[in-house]
Short mmCIF file of the C-alpha atoms (twelve columns), coordinates in Angstrom:
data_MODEL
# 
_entry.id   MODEL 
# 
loop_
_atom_site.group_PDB 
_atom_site.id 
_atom_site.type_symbol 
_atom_site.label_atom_id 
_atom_site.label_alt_id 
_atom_site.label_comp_id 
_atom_site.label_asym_id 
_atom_site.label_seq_id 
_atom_site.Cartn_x 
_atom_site.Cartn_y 
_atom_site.Cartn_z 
_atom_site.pdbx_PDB_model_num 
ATOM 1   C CA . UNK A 1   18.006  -5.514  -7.377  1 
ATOM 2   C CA . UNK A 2   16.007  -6.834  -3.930  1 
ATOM 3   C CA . UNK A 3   16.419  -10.734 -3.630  1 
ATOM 4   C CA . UNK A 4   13.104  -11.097 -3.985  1 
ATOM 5   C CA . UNK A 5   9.624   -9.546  -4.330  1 
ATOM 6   C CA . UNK A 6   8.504   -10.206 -0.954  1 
ATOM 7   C CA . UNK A 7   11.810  -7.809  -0.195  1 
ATOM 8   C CA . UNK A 8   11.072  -5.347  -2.560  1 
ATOM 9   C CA . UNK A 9   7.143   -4.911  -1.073  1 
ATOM 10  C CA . UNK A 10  8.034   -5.054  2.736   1 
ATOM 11  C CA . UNK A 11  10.555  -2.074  1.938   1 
ATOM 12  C CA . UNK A 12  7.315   -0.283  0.278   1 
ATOM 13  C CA . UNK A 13  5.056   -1.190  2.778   1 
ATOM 14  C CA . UNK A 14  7.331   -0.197  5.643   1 
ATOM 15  C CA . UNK A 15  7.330   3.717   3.712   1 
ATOM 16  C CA . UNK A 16  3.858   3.298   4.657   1 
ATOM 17  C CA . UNK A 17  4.155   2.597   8.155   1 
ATOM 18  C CA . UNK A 18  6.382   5.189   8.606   1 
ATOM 19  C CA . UNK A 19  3.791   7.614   6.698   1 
ATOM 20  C CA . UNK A 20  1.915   8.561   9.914   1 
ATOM 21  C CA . UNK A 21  -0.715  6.346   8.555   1 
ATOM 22  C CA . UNK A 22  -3.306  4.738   11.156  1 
ATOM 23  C CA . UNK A 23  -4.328  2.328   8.177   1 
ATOM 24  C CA . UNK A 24  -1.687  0.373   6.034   1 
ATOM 25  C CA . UNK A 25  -3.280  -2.042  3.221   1 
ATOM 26  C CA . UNK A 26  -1.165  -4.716  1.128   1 
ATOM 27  C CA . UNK A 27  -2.642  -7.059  -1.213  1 
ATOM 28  C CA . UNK A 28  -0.575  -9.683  -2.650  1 
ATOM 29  C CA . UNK A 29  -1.873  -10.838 -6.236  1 
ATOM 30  C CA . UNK A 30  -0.657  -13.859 -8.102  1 
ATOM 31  C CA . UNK A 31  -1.976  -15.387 -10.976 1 
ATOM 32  C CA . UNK A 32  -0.405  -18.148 -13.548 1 
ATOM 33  C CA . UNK A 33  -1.410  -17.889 -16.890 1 
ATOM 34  C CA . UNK A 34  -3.275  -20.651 -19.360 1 
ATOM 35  C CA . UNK A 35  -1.441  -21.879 -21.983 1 
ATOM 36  C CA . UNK A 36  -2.960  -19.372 -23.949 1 
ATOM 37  C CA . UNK A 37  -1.741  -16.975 -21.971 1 
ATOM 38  C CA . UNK A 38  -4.574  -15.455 -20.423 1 
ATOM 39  C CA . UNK A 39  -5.968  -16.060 -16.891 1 
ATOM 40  C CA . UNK A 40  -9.887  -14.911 -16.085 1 
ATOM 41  C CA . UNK A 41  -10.205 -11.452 -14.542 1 
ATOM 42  C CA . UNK A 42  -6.754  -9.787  -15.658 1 
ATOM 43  C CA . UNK A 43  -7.049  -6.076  -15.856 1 
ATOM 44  C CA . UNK A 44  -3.301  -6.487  -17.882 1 
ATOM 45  C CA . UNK A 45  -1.836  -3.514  -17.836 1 
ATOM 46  C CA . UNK A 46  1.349   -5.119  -19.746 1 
ATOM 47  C CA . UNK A 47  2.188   -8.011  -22.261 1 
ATOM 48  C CA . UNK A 48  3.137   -10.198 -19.559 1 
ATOM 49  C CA . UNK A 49  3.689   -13.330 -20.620 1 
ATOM 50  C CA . UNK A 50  4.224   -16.471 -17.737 1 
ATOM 51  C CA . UNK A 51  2.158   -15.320 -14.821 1 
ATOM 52  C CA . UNK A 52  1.820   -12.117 -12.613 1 
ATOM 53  C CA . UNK A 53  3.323   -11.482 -9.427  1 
ATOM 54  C CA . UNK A 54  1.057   -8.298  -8.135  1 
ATOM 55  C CA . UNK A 55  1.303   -6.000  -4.527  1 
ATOM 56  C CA . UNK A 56  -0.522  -2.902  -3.596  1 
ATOM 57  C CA . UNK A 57  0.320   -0.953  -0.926  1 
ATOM 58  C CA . UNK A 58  -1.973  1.931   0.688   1 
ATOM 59  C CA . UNK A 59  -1.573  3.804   3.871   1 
ATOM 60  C CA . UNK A 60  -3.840  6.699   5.096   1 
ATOM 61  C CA . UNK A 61  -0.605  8.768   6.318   1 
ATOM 62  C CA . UNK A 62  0.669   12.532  5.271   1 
ATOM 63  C CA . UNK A 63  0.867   12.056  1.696   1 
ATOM 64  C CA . UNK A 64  2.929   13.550  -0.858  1 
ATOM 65  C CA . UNK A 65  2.493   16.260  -3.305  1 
ATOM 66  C CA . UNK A 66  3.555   16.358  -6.774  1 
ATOM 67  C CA . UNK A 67  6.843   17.899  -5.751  1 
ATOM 68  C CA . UNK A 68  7.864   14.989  -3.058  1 
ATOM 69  C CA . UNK A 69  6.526   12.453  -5.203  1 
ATOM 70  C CA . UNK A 70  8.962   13.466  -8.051  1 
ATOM 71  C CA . UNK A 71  11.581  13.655  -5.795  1 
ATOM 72  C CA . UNK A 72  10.715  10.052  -3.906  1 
ATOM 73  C CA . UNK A 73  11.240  8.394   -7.394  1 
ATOM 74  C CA . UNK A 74  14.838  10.226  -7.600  1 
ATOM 75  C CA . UNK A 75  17.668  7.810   -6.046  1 
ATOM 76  C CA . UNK A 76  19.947  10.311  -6.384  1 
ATOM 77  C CA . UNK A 77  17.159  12.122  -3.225  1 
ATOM 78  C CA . UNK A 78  16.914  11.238  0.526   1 
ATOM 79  C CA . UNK A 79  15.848  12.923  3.222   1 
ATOM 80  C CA . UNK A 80  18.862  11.320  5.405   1 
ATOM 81  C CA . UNK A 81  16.543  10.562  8.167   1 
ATOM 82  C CA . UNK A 82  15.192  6.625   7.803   1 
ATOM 83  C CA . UNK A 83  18.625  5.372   6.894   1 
ATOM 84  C CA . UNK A 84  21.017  8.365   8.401   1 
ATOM 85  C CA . UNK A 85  24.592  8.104   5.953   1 
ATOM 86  C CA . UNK A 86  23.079  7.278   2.872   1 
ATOM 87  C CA . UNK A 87  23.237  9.761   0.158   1 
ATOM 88  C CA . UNK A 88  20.546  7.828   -2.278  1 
ATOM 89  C CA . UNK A 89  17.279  6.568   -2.045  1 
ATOM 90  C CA . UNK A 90  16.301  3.015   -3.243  1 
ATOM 91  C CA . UNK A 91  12.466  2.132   -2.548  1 
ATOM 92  C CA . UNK A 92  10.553  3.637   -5.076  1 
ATOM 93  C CA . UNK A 93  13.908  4.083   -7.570  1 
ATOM 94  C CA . UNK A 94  14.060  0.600   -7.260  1 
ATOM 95  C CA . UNK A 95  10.729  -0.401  -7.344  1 
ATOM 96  C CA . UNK A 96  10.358  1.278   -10.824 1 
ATOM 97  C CA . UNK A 97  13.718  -0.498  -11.869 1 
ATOM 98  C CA . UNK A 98  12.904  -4.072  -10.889 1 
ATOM 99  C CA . UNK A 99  9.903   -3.319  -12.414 1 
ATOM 100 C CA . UNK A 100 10.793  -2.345  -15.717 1 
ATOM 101 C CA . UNK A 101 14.070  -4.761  -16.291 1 
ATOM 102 C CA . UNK A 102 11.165  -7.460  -15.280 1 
ATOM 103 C CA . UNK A 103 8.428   -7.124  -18.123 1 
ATOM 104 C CA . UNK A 104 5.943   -5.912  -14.890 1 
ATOM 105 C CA . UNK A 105 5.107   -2.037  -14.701 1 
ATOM 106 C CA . UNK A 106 4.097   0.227   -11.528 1 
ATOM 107 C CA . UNK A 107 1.677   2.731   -10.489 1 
ATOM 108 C CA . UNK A 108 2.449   5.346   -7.591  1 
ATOM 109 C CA . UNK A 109 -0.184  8.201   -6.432  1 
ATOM 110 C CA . UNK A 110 -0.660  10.134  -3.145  1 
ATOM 111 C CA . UNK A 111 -2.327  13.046  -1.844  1 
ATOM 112 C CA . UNK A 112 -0.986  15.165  0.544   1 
ATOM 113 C CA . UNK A 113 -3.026  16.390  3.576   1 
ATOM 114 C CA . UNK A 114 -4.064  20.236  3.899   1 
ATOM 115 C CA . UNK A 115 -2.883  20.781  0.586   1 
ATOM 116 C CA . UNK A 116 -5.536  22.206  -2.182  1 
ATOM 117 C CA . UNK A 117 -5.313  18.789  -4.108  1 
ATOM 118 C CA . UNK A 118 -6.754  16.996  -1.226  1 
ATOM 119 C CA . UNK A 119 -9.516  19.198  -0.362  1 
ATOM 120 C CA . UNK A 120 -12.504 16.429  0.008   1 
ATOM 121 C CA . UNK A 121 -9.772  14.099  -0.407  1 
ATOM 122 C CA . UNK A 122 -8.157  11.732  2.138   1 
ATOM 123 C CA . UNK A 123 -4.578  11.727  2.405   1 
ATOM 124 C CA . UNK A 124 -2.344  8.995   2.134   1 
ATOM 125 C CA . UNK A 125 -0.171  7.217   -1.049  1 
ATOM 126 C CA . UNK A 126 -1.125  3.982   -3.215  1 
ATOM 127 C CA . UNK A 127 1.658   1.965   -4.627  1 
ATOM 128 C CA . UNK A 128 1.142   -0.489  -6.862  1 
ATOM 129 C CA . UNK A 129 3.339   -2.535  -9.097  1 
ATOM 130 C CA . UNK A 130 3.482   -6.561  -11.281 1 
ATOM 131 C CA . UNK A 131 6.037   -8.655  -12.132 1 
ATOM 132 C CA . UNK A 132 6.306   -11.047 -15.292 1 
ATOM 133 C CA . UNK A 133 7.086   -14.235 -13.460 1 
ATOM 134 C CA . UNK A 134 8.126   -16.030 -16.472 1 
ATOM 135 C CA . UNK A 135 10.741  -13.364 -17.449 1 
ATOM 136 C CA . UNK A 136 14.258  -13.794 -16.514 1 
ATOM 137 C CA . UNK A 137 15.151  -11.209 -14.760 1 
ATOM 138 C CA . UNK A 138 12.291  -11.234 -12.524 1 
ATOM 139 C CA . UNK A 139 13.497  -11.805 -8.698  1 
ATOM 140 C CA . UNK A 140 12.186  -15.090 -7.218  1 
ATOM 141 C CA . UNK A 141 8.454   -14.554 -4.996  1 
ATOM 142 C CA . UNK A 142 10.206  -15.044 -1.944  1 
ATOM 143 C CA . UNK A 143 8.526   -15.462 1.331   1 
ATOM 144 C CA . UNK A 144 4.961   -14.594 1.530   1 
ATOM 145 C CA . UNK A 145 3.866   -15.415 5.463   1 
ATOM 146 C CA . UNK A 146 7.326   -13.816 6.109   1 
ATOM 147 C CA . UNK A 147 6.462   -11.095 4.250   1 
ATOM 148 C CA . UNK A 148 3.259   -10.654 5.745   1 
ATOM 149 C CA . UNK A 149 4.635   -11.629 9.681   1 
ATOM 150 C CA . UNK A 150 7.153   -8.529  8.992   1 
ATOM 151 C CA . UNK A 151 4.346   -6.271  7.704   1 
ATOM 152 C CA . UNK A 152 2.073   -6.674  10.584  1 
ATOM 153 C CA . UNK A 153 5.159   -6.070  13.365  1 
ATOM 154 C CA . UNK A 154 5.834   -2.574  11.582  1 
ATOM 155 C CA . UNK A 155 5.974   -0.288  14.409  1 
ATOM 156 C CA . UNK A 156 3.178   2.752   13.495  1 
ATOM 157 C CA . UNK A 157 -0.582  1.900   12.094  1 
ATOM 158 C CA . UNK A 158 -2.946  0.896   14.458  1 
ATOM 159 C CA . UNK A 159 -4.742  -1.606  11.982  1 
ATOM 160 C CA . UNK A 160 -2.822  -3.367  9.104   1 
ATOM 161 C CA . UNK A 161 -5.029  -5.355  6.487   1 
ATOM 162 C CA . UNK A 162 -3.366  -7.987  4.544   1 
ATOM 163 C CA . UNK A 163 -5.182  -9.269  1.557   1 
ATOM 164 C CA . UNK A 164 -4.036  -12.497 -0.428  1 
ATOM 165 C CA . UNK A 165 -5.237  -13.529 -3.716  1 
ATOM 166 C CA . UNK A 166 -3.937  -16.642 -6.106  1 
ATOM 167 C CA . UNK A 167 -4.927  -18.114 -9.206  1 
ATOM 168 C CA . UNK A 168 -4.255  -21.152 -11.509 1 
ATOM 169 C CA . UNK A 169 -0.821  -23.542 -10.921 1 
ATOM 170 C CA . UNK A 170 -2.195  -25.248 -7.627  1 
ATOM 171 C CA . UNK A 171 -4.332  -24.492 -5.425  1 
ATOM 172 C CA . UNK A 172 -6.164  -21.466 -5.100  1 
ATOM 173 C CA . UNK A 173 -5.928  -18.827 -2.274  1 
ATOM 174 C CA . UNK A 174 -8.173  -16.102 -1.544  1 
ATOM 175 C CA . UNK A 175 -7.993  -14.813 2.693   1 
ATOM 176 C CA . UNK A 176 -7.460  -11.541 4.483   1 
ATOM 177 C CA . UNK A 177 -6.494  -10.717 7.975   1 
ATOM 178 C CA . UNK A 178 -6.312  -7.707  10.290  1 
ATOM 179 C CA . UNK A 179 -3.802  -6.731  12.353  1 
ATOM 180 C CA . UNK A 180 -6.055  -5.676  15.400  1 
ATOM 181 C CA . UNK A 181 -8.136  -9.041  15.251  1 
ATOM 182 C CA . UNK A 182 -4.889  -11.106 15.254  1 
ATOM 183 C CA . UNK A 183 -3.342  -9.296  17.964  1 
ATOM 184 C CA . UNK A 184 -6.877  -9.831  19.926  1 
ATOM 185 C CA . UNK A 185 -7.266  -13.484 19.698  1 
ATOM 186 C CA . UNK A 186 -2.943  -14.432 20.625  1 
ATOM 187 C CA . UNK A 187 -3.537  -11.598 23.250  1 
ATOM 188 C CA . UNK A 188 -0.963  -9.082  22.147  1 
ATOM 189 C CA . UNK A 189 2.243   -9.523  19.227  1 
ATOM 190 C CA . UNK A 190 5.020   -9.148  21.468  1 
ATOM 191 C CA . UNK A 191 5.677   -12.134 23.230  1 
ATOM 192 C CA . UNK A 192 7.713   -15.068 21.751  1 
ATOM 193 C CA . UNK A 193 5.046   -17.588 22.018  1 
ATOM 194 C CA . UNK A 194 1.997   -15.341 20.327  1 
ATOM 195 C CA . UNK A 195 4.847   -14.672 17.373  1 
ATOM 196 C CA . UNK A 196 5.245   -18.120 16.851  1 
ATOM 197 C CA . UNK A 197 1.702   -18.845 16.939  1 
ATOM 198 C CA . UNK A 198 1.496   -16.052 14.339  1 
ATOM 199 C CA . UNK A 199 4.105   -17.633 11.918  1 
ATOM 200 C CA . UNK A 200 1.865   -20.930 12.136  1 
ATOM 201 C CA . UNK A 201 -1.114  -19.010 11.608  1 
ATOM 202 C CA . UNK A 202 0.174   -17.184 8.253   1 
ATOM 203 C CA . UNK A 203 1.781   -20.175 7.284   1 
ATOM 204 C CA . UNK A 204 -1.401  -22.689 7.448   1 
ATOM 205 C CA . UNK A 205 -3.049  -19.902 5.178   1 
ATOM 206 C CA . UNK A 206 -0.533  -20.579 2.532   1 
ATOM 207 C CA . UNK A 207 -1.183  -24.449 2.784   1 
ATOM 208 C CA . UNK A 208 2.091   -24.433 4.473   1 
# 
């Protein structure tokens, strides 16, 4: 199991970068739950019970078709080329695990490019998956501006959009930023200075 959930969606977002994809999306999603256990605007897909812990990833890359895509959820599969040695795969396999053991669920589609299926289509795969945050074997959140500082240094897309949403137990967040307009205003995201300016930045979004 990833330490966290901020692990566990950087290693799905980074499939995306690594797609071909000129656009990679993640939205972050948290919500704590009334004492009724309900919160306003839950779509509640499962019977979670202490709050949600939510990420979607999308990237506009090559896609899979129905044959890849089984294969991407096998961990006994890998194509030996991302991590040369290893004879399993563990981001999607693991996704669906952490998942599952956690009282959360997932959601996985993609379409490939030039294939019939994505005739009229664009390519690209959407990964989605929540987390019970009261259940006990749910990982801890982990590091959100981290996870989001890591995200936007992926080498690949052009523009990455990072969407942030949270409800109930505090203070409420709701912001988005793009990768292209951030690099614009420090004036690039490769010198030490403009990635410390960037940590602040994300951080003073959380309330940090």
């Amino acid at each position: 199991m990833h330490f966290s959930l901020t692990d566990l969606a950087a290693d799905i977002t980074q499939n995306s970068a690594e797609s071909g994809a000129d656009l990679v999306e993640l939205e972050i999603h948290e919500r704590q739950f009334s004492p009724q256990g309900q919160t306003p605007g839950l779509t509640g897909e499962s019977s979670l019970t202490g709050g949600e812990f939510r990420f979607i990833a999308r990237d506009n890359g090559r896609g899979m078709d129905r044959a890849e895509l089984k294969q991407a959820m096998d961990p006994f599969v890998t194509d030996g080329i991302k991590h040369p040695g290893r004879r399993v795969g563990l981001g999607i396999p693991f996704l669906i695990q952490t998942a599952a053991q956690s009282g959360g669920g997932w959601k996985i589609s993609s379409v490939k490019k030039g294939t019939e299926e994505s005739a009229g289509k664009p390519s690209g795969t959407v990964v989605e998956a929540w987390f019970d945050l009261a259940n006990v074997d749910t990982p801890p959140v982990g590091d959100i501006p981290g996870l989001f500082r890591t995200v936007l240094l992926f080498a690949g897309p052009r523009e990455v959009v990072l969407k942030r949403k949270r409800q109930g137990g505090g203070e409420d967040l709701d912001y988005a930023v793009k990768k292209t307009e951030l690099s614009e205003v420090l004036g690039g995201l490769e010198d030490v200075s403009s990635l410390v300016l960037l940590g602040k930045y994300l951080r003073s979004l959380e309330g940090e």
